[in-house]
N, C-alpha and C positions, 0 to 999 in steps of 0.2 A: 276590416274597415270597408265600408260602402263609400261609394264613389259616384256620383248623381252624373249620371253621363242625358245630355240635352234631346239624344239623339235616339235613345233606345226606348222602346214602348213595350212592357211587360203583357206576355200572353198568356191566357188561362185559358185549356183546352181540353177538359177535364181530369184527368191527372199531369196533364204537362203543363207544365211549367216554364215558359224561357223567355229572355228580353232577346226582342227583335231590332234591328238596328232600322234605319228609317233611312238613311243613306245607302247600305250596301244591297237594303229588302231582306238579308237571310240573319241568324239568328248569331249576335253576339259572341264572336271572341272570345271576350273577359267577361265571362261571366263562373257562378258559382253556386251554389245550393245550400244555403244555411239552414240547418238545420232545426237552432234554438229557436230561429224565428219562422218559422217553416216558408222561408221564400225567398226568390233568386234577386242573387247581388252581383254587380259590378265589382272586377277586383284593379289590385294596385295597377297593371296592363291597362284598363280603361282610359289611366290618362295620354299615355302613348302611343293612342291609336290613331292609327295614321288613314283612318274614313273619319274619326271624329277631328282632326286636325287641316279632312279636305284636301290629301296628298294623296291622291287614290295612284294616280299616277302621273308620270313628268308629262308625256305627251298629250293632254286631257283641254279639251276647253268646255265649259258649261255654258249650253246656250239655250236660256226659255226649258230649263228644266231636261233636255237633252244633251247625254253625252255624246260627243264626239271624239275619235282614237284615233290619232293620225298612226298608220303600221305600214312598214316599207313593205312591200309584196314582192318577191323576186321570183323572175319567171322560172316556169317549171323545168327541173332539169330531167333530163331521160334516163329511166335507171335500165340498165343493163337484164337483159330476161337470161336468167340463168338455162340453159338445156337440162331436161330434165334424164341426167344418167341411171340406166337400169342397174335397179340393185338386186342381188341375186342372194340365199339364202341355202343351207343344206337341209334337205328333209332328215328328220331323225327318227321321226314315227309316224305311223299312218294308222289313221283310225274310221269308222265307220261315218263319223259326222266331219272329219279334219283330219289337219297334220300338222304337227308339229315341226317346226322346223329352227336351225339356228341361223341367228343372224346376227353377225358383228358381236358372237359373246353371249347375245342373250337367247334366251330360250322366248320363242314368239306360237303361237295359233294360229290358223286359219281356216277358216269353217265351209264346208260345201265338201260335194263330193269330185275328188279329184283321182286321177290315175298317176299316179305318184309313186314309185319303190324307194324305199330308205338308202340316202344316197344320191338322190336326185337334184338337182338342181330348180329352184323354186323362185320366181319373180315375185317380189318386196311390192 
């Protein structure tokens, strides 16, 4: 079932296809691609659209074509800088380009040339 919505304006743009709404600027919600008729429909949702209804939102007033959004702004609160704790790692293997080492379970890389014996202790 097609649904004549007042508000949307169909785009052709070489193979796309889509109805654009004229209130929100971007493209249609409810909409659908029919196939038999090779072109985009409005479906049963169209009628309970809430930009075609004008309840975009509670705190809205439209004035001369401008919206305005009343939004409480609360001031910034300070977030806490965590310190950053040295994490430490076991070397497991040492190779010509790296080493391998564990960390917390996992198996990790590290590339460059380091001086390092299996068994060392390695900063994360």
């Amino acid at each position: 079932m097609n649904i004549v919505c007042e508000h949307g304006e169909k785009i052709v743009k070489g193979l796309d296809i889509y109805i654009s709404c004229l209130i929100t600027n971007s493209p249609c919600s409810f909409q659908r691609y029919c196939t038999s008729r090779q072109d985009v429909l409005n479906t049963e949702g169209a009628k309970s659209c809430m930009a075609r209804s004008k309840k975009l939102m509670e705190n809205e007033e439209v004035v001369n074509d401008i919206v305005e959004i009343s939004v409480d702004v609360k001031p910034e609160e300070e977030i806490p800088v965590k310190k950053n704790k040295k994490e430490y790692g076991i070397v497991v293997l040492v190779s010509k380009s790296g080493v391998y080492f564990n960390y917390n379970g996992q198996s990790r890389y590290k590339a460059g040339k380091f001086n390092f014996k299996v068994g060392d202790r390695i900063e994360v």
